[in-house]
N, C-alpha and C positions, 0 to 999 in steps of 0.2 A: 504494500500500500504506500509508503515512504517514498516509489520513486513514482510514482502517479499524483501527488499532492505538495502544495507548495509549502505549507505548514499545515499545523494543528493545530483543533481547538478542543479547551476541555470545559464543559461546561457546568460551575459546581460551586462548591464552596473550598475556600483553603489553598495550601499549595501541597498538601501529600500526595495526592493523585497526579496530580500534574506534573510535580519534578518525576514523580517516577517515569512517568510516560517520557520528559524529556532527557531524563538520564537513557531511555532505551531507545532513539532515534537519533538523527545527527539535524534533523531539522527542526525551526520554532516553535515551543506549543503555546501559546495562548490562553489566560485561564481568562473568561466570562465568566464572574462571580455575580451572579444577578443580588445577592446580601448586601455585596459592599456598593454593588451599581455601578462595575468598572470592568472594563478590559485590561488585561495588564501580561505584559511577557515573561518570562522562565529564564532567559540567556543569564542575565547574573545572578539568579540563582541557583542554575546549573555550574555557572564556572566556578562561586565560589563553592558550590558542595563538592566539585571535581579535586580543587584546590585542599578540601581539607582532607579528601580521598588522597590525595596524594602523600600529603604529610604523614596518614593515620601507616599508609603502605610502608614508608620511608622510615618512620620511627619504628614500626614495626619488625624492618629487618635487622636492629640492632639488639633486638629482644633474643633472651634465653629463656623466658618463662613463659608459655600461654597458656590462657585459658581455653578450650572450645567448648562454648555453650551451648546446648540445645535448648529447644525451649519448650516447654509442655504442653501448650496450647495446642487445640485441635487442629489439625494440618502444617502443623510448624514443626514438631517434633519429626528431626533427620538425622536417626543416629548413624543410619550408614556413614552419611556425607562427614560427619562428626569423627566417625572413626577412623576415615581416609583422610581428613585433616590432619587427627592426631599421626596418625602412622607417615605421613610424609613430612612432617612438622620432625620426631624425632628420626628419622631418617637424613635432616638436614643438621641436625646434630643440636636438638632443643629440647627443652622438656617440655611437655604438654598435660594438660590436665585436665577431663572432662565435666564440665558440673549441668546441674539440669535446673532452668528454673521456669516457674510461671508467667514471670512477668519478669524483665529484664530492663535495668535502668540505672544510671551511672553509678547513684546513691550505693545500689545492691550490690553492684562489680568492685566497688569503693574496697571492700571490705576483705577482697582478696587483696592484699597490701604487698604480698611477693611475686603477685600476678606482673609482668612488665606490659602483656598485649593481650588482648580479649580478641575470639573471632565467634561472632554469633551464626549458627546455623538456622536461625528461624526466616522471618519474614526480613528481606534484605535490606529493608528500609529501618530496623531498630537499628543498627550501626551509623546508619546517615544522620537518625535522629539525633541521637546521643550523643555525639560526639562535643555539639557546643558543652563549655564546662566541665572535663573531663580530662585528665591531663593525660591517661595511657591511650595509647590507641588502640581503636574497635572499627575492627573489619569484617564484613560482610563476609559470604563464602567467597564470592568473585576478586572481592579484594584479594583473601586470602589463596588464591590461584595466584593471581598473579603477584603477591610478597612469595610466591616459594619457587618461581621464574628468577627472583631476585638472589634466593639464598644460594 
């Protein structure tokens, strides 16, 4: 559909739906908020969320300790992908450690304090979210593909 159309539009409240859409396209998405009674574009909030994707990746490869979180929730919970994390994680020569939660959020992660980098396997969007105010880096699965391109 991407190369048939010049942009998107997403039509809705908020920006969680929308960055996602335009984190998965290379083209404009447009969020029609009929609430706020505006049009309004994604581009700098794509680049800076890309910008802190980048950091979370980058910090992430100096780590020797992670977390891989699953997460409990009804279709969130991927232990596979969680145990292919872990197993290539310490095959790059890191220690890895599996924890399971309900609900996932910087507060909770706070509390592993020997944790250096968190990588969530749930919904790809709790790692985007979270990251403002959080000083270790949390990456998505995709992130984490490509921090172990890097290791």
């Amino acid at each position: 559909l991407e190369g048939k159309v010049d942009a998107f539009l997403y039509l809705g409240w908020g920006d969680f739906h929308a960055l996602g859409a335009a984190m998965a396209v290379e083209k404009e998405v447009y969020i029609a908020d009929p609430y706020r009674d505006e049009v309004r574009e994604t581009g700098e909030l794509k680049r800076r969320t890309m910008a802190k994707r980048g950091w979370a990746i980058a910090e992430a490869a100096k780590a020797k300790k992670f977390a891989v979180v699953m997460v409990a929730k009804s279709g969130q919970f991927q232990m596979g992908a969680a145990e292919r994390l872990r197993e290539a994680l310490e095959a790059k020569g890191r220690e890895a450690y599996m924890l399971v939660a309900d609900e996932v959020n910087w507060e909770r992660l706070a509390a592993f304090g020997f944790v250096e980098a968190f990588i969530i396997t749930g919904c790809p969007r709790i790692a985007l979210d979270n990251r403002d105010g959080f000083n270790r880096p949390l990456l998505n699965e995709d992130d984490a593909h490509e921090l172990l391109k890097r290791l």
